[in-house]
C-alpha positions as CSV (number, residue, x, y, z in Angstrom):
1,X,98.9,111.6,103.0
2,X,99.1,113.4,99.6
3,X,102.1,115.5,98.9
4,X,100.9,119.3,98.1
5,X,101.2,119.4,94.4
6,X,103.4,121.8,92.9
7,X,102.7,124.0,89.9
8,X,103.9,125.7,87.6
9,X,103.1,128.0,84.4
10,X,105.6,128.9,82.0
11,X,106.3,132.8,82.2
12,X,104.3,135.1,79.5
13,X,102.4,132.1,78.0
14,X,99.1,131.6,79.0
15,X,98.2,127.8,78.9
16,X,94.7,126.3,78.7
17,X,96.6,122.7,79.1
18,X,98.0,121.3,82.2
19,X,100.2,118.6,81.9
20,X,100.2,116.6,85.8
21,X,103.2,114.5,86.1
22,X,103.7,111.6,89.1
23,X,106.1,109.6,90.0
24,X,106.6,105.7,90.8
25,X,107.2,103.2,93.9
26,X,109.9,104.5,96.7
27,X,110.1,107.6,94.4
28,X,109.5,111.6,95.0
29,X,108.2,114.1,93.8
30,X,111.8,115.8,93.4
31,X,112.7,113.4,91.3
32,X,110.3,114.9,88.4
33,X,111.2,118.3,88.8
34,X,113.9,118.4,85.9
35,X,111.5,116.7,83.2
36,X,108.6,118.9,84.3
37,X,111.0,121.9,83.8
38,X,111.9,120.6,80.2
39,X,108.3,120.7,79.7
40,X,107.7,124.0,80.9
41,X,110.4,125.4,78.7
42,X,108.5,123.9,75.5
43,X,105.6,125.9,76.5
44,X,103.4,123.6,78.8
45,X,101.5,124.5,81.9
46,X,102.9,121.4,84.6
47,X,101.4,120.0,87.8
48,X,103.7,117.6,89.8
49,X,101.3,115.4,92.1
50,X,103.3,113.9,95.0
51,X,102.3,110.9,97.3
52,X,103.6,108.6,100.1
53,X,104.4,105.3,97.7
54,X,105.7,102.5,100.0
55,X,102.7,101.2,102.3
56,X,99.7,102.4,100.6
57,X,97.4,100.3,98.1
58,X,97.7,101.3,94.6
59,X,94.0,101.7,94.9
60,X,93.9,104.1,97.5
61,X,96.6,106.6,96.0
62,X,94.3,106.2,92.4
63,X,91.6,107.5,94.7
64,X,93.1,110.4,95.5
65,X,94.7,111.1,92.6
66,X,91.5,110.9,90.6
67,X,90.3,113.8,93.2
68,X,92.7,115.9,92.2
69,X,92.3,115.5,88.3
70,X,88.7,116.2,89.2
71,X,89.9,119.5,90.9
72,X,91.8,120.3,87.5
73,X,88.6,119.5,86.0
74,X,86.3,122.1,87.4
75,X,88.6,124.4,86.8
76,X,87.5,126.9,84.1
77,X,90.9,128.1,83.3
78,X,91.6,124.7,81.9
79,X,91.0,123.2,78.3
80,X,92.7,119.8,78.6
81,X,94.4,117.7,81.1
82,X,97.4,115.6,79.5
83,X,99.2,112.6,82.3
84,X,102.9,111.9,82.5
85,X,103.3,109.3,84.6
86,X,106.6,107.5,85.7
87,X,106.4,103.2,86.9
88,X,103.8,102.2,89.3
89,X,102.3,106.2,88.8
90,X,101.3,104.8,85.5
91,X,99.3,102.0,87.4
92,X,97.7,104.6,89.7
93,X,96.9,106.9,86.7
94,X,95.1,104.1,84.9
95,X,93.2,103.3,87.8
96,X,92.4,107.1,88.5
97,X,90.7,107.4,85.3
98,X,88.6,104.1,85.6
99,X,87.4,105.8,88.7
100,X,86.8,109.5,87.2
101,X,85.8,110.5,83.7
102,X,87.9,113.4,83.0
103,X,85.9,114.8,80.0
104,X,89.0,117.2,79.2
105,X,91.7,114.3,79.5
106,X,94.1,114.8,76.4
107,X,97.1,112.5,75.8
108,X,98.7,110.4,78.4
109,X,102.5,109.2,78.4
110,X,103.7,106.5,80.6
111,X,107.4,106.0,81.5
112,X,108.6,102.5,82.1
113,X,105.1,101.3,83.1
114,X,105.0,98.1,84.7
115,X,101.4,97.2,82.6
116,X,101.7,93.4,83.2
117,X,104.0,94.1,86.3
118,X,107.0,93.6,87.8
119,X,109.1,90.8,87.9
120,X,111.0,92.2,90.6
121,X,107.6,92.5,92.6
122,X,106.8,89.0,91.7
123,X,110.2,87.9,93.0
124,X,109.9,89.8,96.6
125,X,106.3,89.8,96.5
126,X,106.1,86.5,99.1
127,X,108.7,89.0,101.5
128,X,107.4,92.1,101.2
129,X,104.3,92.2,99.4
130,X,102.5,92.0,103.4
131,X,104.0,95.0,104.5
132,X,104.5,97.0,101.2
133,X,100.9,96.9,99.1
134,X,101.9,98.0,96.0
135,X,104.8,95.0,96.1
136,X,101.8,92.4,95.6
137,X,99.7,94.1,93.4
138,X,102.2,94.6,90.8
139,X,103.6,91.4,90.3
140,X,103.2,89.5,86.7
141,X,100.7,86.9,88.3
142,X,97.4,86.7,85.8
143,X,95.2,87.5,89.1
144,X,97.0,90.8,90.2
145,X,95.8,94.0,90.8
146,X,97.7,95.9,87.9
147,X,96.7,92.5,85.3
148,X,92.4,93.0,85.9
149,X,93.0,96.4,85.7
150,X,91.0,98.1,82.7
151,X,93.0,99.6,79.8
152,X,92.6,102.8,79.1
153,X,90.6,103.5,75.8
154,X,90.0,106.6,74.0
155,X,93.1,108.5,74.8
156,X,96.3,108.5,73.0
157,X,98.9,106.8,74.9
158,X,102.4,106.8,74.3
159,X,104.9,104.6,76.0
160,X,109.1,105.1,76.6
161,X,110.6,102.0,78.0
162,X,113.8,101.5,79.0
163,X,116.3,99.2,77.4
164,X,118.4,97.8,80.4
165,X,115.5,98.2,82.7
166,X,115.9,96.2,85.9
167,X,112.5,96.4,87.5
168,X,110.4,95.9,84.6
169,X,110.5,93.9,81.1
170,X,110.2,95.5,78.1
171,X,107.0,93.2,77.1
172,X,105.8,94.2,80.4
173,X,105.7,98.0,79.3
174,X,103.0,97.5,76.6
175,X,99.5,97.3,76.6
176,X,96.9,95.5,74.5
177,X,95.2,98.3,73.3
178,X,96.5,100.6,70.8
179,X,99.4,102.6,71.9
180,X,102.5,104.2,70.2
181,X,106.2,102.6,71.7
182,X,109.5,103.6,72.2
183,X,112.5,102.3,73.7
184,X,115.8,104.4,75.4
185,X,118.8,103.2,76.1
186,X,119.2,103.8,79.7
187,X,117.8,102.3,83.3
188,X,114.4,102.2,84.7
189,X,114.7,105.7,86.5
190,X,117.0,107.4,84.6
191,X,114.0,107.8,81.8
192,X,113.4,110.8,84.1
193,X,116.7,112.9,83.4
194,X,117.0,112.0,79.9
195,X,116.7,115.3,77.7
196,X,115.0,113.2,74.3
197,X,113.0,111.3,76.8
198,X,111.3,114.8,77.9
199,X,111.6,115.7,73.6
200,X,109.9,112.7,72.9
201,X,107.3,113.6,75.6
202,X,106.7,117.3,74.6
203,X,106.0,115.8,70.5
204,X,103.5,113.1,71.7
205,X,101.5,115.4,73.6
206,X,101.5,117.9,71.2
207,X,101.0,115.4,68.1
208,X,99.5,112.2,69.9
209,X,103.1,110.1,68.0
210,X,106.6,110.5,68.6
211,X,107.5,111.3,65.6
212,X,106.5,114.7,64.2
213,X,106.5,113.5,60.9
């Protein structure tokens, strides 16, 4: 069941971007209400999409989440949609816009993506991966879900990892195709609550780098 997304436009600024933020595995969408306020205060229109993480395929939460970009889509009001994506939200995300063609999609930053998964998964995948989905289709194995997923292409993608990340390795985080890269000095989650994490995500989607030099 999809959590009601929650938006929000800054006051006195019409926006004709939405930025849609979602969150990762045994995650809420509280947890991305302080970064999508950073946002909101450097000017940007924010929609947090929220979803039930634990049991439900990877593929099945991309579905639904690629019916709601297409909702943002039709919209009029709206010039470009820009992701901000946080862990296995980058996975769905991906997998939402090999479903979808957004035709407005701008820039998309992903927070300590697990892009050639999680050695965490692949440790408790033999467990856990029966019961929770996403467990076994993130793990680093050549043949899982998240490694024969499609890249994205023809988007700017920027990528914040985090150094002493305990889910996810920092060669993990990266992609094959071109993509900008940065790494903070914090923990897997804590990406989220970091004020130069939400800097550094306010000048990439405004500049597609994250420097605005």
């Amino acid at each position: 069941m999809i959590s009601p997304a929650e938006s929000c436009r800054p006051s006195g600024q019409p926006s004709r971007d939405v930025v849609v933020l979602t969150h990762g595995f045994m995650a809420h969408r509280f947890m991305l209400r302080l970064l999508a306020a950073r946002l909101r205060r450097a000017g940007w229109d924010t929609r947090i999409w929220g979803y039930e993480s634990c049991l439900t395929s990877v593929t099945r939460h991309a579905g639904r989440f690629a019916g709601f970009l297409g909702h943002l889509q039709a919209d009029d009001s709206i010039d470009r949609i820009h992701l901000v994506t946080h862990s296995m939200g980058c996975i769905i995300g991906r997998m939402a816009l090999t479903e979808r063609r957004l035709d407005k999609l701008g820039r998309f930053v992903m927070l300590t993506p697990p892009n050639r998964g999680s050695f965490v998964a692949t440790a408790t995948a033999g467990v856990f991966g029966r019961v929770f989905r996403p467990v076994a289709e993130l793990t680093t194995a050549a043949d899982s879900l998240v490694n024969l997923l499609e890249e994205p292409t023809q988007v700017d993608i920027g990528i914040i990892a985090a150094e002493q990340d305990t889910l996810v390795s920092l060669e993990s985080t990266r992609l094959s195709v071109p993509h900008s890269h940065i790494t903070l000095p914090c923990l897997h989650s804590a990406v989220l609550f970091r004020r130069d994490a939400a800097a550094l995500t306010d000048t990439f989607l405004k500049t597609g780098r994250f420097s605005p030099s």
